[in-house]
C-alpha positions, 0 to 999 in steps of 0.5 A: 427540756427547754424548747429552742427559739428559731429566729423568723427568717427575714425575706427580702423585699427588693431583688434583682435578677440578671439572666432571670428571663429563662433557667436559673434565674427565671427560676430564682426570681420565682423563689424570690416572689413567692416569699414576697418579694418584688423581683427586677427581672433583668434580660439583655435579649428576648424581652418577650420572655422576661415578660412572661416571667413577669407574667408568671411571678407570684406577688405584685411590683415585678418589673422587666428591665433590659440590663446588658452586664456588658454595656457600663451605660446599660448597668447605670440606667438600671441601677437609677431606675431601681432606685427611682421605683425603690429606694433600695435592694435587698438582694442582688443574684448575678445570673446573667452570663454567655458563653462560646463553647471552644474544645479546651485543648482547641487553643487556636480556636479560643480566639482572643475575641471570644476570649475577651467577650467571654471575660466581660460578660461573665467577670467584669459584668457582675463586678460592674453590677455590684459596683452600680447596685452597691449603694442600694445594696446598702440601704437593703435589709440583711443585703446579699449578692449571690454570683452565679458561678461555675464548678468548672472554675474548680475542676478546670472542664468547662465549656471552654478555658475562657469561661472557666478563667472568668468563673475562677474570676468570679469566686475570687471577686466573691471572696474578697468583696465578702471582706470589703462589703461587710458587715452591711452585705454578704457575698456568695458563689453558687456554683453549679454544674451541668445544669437542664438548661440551654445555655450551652449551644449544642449539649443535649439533655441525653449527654447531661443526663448520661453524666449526671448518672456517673455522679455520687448523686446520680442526678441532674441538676435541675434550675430549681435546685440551683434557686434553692441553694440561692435562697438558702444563701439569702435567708439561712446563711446569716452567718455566713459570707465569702463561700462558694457553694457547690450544687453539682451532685457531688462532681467536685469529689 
């Protein structure tokens, strides 16, 4: 029987991560420096904890940078910086996000601004990021971007309708800009659901847990499974580009 040859997987050697100071992203850039990477660790607020993710990376060539998805102004400096330290990007994982939890059927509640913050942080933002970073992207080695998305742009329940518009936003982005980016760039939504971490102001680990024990999988996504389907897309999906991924322990079913 003739053995089969399995390719080397490329890793990347430049990525950026926005939101990357705490849960997934931190997590993420993890995944990232320990196959060697150099990680961008981008943060809005809490500079301090990026730094210590920094701190905690594996590897060398880390750097903190205050990126702010919501400021144009913010989103260029960064990518000229990237480009001054690096001369290119290999990966680019768009974690950075916000929300304000408003009862869906609460319409009076979602007030439009929130409505509209919610839309700008969490589409426009990783649009302009991809808009600024794309010409590094370009230069990269086997360049992806993975959007962190949302299971509840598919199920409609979310942490309120604003939030799981903007997410439903992002899939579509991810579909059509896997078309306009290729062949040099692929393009994935990760899309998660009730994941262990602080995101959402008030939910407590005792309710994601009592719902996770309801799910096909009956388990609680942690940051690192997340990060691991990040990966997965960076480095296995060579053939792929355009699909949302579900990590949610099956609540899509």
């Amino acid at each position: 029987m003739t053995a089969i040859e399995i390719p080397a997987l490329a890793a990347p050697k430049v990525a950026l991560v926005t939101g990357g100071n705490s849960g997934i992203g931190k997590a993420t850039a993890a995944r990232l420096a320990a196959m060697g990477a150099a990680v961008v660790v981008g943060y809005n607020s809490r500079h301090s904890l990026a730094e210590e993710v920094i701190e905690g990376l594996q590897g060398r060539g880390h750097l903190a940078m205050r990126i702010a998805i919501d400021e144009p102004a913010s989103i260029s400096e960064a990518a000229a910086a990237v480009e001054r330290q690096f001369g290119r990007l290999d990966v680019l994982v768009n974690c950075g996000g916000a929300t304000t939890p408003v009862p869906a059927a609460d319409l009076g509640g979602l007030t439009d601004d929130i409505f509209d913050r919610t839309v700008t942080t969490n589409l426009r933002g990783p649009f302009a990021m991809i808009r600024a970073f794309r010409p590094l992207l370009e230069r990269g080695n086997g360049a992806a971007i993975v959007n962190i998305s949302s299971i509840a742009a598919r199920t409609g329940i979310g942490s309120s309708l604003a939030y799981l518009a903007a997410k439903a936003g992002v899939d579509a982005l991810t579909i059509a800009l896997a078309k306009v980016l290729a062949p040099r760039i692929r393009v994935f939504s990760v899309s998660p659901a009730g994941v262990d971490t602080d995101f959402v102001a008030g939910r407590t680990r005792e309710q994601l847990q009592k719902t996770a024990e309801k799910l096909p999988l009956a388990h609680l996504t942690m940051p690192d499974d997340v990060a691991r389907a990040v990966i997965a897309c960076i480095v296995n999906l060579t053939s792929s580009t355009g699909i949302v991924l579900p990590v949610d322990e099956g609540r899509h079913l």
